[in-house]
Structures are given as structure tokens and as C-alpha cells.
C-alpha positions as CSV (number, residue, x, y, z in Angstrom):
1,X,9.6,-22.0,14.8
2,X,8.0,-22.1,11.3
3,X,5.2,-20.4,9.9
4,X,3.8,-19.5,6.6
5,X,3.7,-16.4,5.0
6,X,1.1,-15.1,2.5
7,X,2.4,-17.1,-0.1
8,X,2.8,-20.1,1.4
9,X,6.5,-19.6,1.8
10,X,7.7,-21.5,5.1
11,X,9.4,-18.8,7.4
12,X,11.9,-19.8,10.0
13,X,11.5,-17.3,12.8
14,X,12.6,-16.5,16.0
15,X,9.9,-16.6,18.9
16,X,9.7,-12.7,18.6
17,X,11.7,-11.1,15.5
18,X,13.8,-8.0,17.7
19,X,15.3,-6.7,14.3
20,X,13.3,-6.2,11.2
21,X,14.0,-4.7,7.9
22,X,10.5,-3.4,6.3
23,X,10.7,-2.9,2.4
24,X,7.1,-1.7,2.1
25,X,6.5,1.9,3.4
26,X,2.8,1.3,4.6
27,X,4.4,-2.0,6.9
28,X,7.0,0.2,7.9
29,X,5.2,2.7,9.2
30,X,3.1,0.5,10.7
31,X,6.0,-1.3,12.7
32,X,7.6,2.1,13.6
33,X,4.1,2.8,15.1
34,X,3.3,-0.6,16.9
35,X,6.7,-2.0,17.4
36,X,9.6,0.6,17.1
37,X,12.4,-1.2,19.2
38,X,12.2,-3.4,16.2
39,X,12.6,-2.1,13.3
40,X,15.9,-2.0,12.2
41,X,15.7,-0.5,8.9
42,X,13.9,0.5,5.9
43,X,13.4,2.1,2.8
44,X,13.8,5.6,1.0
45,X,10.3,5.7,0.2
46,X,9.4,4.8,3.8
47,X,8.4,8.5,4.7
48,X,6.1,8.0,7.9
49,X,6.2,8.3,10.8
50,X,7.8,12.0,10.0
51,X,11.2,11.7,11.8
52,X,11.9,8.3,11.4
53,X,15.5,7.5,12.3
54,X,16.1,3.9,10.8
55,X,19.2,2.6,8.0
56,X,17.6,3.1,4.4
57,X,18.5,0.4,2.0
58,X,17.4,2.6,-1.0
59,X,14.1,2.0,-2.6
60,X,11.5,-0.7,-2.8
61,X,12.4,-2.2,-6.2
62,X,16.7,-1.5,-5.7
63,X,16.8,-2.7,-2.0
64,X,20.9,-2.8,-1.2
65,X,20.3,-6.9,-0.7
66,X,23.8,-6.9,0.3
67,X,23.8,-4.5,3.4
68,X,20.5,-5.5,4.3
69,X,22.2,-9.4,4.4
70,X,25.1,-7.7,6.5
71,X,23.2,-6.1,8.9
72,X,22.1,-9.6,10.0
73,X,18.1,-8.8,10.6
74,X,16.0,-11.7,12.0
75,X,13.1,-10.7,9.3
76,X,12.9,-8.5,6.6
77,X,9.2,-7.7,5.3
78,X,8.0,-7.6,1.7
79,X,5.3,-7.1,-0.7
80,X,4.1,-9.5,-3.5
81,X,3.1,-6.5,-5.7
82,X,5.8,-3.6,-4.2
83,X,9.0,-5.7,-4.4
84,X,10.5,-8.1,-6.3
85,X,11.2,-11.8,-6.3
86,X,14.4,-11.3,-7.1
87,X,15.4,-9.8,-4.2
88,X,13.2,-12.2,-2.4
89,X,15.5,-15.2,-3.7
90,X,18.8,-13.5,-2.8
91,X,17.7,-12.6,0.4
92,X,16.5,-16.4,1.8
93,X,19.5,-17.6,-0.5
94,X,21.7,-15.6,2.0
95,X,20.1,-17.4,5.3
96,X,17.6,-14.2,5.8
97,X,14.0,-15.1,6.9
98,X,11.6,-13.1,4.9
99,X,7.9,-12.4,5.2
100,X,5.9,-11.7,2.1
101,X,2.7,-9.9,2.5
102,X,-0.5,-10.1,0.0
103,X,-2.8,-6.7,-1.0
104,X,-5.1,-6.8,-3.2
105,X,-8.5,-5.7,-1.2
106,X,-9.3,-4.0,1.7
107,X,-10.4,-7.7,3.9
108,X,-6.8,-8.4,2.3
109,X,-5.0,-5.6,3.7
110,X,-6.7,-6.1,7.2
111,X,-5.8,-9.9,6.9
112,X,-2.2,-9.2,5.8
113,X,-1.9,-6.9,8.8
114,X,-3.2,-9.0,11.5
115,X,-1.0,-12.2,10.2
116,X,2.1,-10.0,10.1
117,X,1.6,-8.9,13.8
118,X,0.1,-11.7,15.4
119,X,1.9,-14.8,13.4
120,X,5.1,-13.0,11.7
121,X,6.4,-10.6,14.7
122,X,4.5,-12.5,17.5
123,X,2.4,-9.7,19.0
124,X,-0.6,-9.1,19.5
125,X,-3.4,-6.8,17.1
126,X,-2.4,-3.4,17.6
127,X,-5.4,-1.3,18.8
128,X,-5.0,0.9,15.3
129,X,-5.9,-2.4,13.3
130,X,-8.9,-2.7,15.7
131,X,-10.1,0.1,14.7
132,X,-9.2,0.3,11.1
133,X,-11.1,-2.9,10.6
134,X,-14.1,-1.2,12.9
135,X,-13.9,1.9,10.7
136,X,-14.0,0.0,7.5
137,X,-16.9,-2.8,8.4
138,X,-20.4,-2.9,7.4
139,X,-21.9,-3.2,3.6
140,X,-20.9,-1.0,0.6
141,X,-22.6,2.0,0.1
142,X,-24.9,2.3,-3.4
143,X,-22.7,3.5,-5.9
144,X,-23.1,7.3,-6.6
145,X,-20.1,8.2,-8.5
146,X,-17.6,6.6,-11.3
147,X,-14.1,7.9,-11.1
148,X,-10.5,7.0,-12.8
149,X,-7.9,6.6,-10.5
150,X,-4.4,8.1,-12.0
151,X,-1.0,6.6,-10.9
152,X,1.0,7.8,-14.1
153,X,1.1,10.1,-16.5
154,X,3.4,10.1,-19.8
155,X,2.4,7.3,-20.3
156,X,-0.6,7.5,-18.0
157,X,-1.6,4.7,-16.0
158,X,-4.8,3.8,-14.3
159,X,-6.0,1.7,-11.2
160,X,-7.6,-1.1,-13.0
161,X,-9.7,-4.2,-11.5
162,X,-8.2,-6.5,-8.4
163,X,-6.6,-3.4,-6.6
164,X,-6.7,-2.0,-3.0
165,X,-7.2,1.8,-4.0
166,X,-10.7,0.0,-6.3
167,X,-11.7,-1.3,-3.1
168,X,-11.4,1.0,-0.8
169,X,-13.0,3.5,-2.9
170,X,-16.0,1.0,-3.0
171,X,-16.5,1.9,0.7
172,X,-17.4,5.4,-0.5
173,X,-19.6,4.6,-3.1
174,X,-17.3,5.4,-6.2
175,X,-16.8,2.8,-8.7
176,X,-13.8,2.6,-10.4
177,X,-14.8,3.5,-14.7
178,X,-11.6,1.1,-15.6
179,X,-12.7,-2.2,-13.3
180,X,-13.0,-4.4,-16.7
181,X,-9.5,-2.8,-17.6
182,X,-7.9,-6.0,-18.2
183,X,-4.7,-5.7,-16.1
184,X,-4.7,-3.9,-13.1
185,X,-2.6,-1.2,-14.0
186,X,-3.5,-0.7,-17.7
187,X,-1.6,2.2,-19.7
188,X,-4.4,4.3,-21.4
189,X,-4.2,7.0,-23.7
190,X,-5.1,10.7,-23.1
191,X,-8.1,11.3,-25.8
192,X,-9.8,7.8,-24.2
193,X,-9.1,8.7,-20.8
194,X,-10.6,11.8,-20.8
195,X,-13.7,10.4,-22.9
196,X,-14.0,7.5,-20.8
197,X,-17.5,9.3,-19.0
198,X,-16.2,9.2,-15.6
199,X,-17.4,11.4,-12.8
200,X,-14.1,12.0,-11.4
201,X,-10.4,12.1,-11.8
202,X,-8.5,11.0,-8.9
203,X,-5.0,12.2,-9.0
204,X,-3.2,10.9,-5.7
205,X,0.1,12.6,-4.8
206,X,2.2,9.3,-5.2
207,X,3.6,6.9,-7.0
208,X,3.5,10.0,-9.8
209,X,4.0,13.2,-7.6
210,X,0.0,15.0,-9.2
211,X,-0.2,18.5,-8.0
212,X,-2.1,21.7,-8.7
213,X,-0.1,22.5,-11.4
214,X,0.8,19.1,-12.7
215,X,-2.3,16.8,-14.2
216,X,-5.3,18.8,-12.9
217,X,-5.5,21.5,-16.0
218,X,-6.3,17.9,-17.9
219,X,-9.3,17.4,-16.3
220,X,-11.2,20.6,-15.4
221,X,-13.9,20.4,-13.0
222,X,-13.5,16.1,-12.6
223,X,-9.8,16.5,-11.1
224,X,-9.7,15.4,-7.3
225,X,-6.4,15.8,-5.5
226,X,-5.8,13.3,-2.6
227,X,-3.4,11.5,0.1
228,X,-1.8,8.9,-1.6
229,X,-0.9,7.6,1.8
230,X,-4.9,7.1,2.5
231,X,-5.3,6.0,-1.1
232,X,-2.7,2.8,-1.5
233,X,-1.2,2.5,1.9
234,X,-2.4,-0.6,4.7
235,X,-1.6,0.7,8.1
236,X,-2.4,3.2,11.0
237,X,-3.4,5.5,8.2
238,X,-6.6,3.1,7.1
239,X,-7.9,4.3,10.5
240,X,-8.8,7.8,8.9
241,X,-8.8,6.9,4.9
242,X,-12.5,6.7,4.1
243,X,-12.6,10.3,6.1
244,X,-10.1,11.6,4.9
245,X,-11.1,10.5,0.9
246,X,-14.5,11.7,1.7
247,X,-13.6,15.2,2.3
248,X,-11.5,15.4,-0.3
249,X,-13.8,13.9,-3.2
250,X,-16.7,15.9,-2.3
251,X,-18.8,17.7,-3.8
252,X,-19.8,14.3,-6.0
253,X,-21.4,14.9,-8.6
């Protein structure tokens, strides 16, 4: 049967995929927790569920096309913004059906998730997504803090506007000081970051490894260090990110 990915891209699937590759850690964990008969590999960066016991086909911008094509799955899952077309093209040049998923809100996520389960794999909505999307209803709180949302330093990066960590951070009434940034990952300089007025300085633990000792002596007093997982990732984790992020940006200002 055919179906149509987030893209549009026409998919040829199987009635029920039984092997998938997943080159997106948050989809991966959210198969090995859902579906784990089927997933049949995945990548380096794909660290939950802890123990995970799947082929690695390196990282999500490297994938080893050519093993992945070898191995023969019947779908291999991607991201628009984590993985490249590139590997896209080689991979449906080679015969492999791939499924492309788009993030770039929190409805988003929660639509990119249902569709993957329920059209893409042919399963029904895991109770996890249930409750995410329970957890994660109602309106947006008033806004009560400003914050700038690290992913890089040397040179550092920022979350700017259109981005799922923006979003979600909405839901606990922090606005994001770099939402008329321009791109949504604009490179900023030190001086102007640190000037920029915002309440807080969110300094995840991932893509760029932030830690007590590394990018917190910047920002003294506004530094917050969280989960990237509950930061950037869609899946089973969404069911505890807003408490989770709430505990860990508090006390706001």
C-alpha cells in the first residue's frame, strides 16, 4: 500500500513494517518503547531506552547508507531537520521505503507521532502519546520569564523562532528572548548574548554537552541546566517534559 509521509513523499509500505531502521533518537526510542520486535536498528546517538541492543549505523548526519541498504529493512525513519536529503535520495534510490517525519512545534510533534504509528507502522496510538498530548493540552500560560536557549558554544548558537524547544517552553510560560532571531538557529556573539536582557540561560546537556563546569560560569545566577532529552526530543519522554523543565527552571525570576 502507499501512503504519504510528512512531506508528501509517497511511501510504499508493507501492511505492517516488521523491520525498521530509526535515524532519529527521539523516534527511536519511541519504537523500542511501543514496538520493539521491530526495530531493527539505529543510530549512535540513539541512547534511550538505556540497554538498547539494536545495529548502529553511526550518527544521524553520517548514516552507513550502505549497510542500512544491506540489511534489507522494510522502513527506515527520518527527520526533515535531523538528517539529510542526501541520504534520503540514496536510500529510496536503493529500493528502501523511507518515512520522513516533520517538528517544528509541539501540535507538530504530537501529529508527527500519531501519523508515524498509526499510518507509517500500522498500529495503533500508543497510550504514552495519549497521554503526552493529555499532559501538553489546554491554553498557554501568561508569559512570566524570557530565557535564551543555548545549543552551541564556540561559536554559540541559540534556539531561534519556528523550533520545538520555543514551543514547548511556551507551555511553561517562558518566552524565548531570540523568537525574531531570523533563522532558527542563529549564531550570536558572547558580549550580545549576555546583554540580550533575558531572564534565563537555558543550557541543555545535548547537542553541545553544557555542564557545571562548562557554560554556566558565563552566566551567573541566569544559568539553568536541563534534560536535553525533555528539551528537543518527541516521544515517551514528552509525557514528563513540562515537569521535569519546571523543576529544573525554578526559581523564575
Amino acid at each position: 500500500m502507499t501512503r504519504f509521509d510528512d512531506l508528501g513523499h509517497s511511501v510504499a509500505l508493507s501492511a505492517a513494517p516488521r523491520k525498521v531502521v530509526s535515524l532519529v533518537p527521539s523516534l527511536t526510542e519511541a519504537i523500542a518503547v511501543t514496538a520493539p520486535e521491530i526495530l531493527a536498528g539505529a543510530t549512535r546517538w540513539c541512547t534511550h531506552p538505556p540497554g538498547l541492543d539494536v545495529p548502529r549505523y553511526r550518527g544521524t548526519k553520517n548514516p552507513d547508507v550502505r549497510a542500512i541498504v544491506a540489511a534489507r529493512p522494510d522502513l527506515v525513519v527520518l527527520n526533515k531537520e535531523e538528517n539529510r536529503e542526501l541520504d534520503h535520495r540514496r536510500l529510496t534510490e536503493a529500493g528502501i521505503p523511507v518515512w520522513v517525519t516533520v517538528v517544528e512545534d509541539v501540535d507538530g510533534a504530537l501529529r508527527a507521532l500519531r501519523r508515524l504509528f498509526t499510518v507509517a507502522l500500522n498500529r495503533t496510538e500508543p497510550a504514552w502519546l495519549t497521554a503526552a498530548a493529555a499532559s501538553l493540552a489546554g491554553p498557554l500560560p501568561p508569559p512570566r520569564a524570557s530565557a535564551a536557549v543555548c545549543v552551541w558554544r564556540d561559536p554559540w548558537m541559540v534556539c531561534g523562532p519556528g523550533t520545538f524547544a520555543t514551543d514547548l517552553l511556551r507551555r511553561l510560560g517562558i518566552t524565548n528572548a531570540y523568537e525574531d532571531g531570523g533563522s532558527r538557529y542563529p549564531r550570536v556573539d558572547l558580549a550580545e548574548l549576555k546583554e540580550r536582557g533575558a531572564d534565563l540561560v537555558i543550557l541543555p546537556d545535548e547537542p553541545y554537552p553544557f555542564t557545571e563546569d562548562d557554560g554556566p560560569e558565563e552566566f551567573p545566577a541566569r544559568a539553568r541546566l536541563v534534560s536535553g532529552r525533555h528539551l528537543t526530543w518527541y516521544g515517551p519522554s514528552l509525557t514528563e517534559a513540562l515537569a521535569t523543565l519546571g523543576a529544573a527552571l525554578r526559581p523564575m525570576p
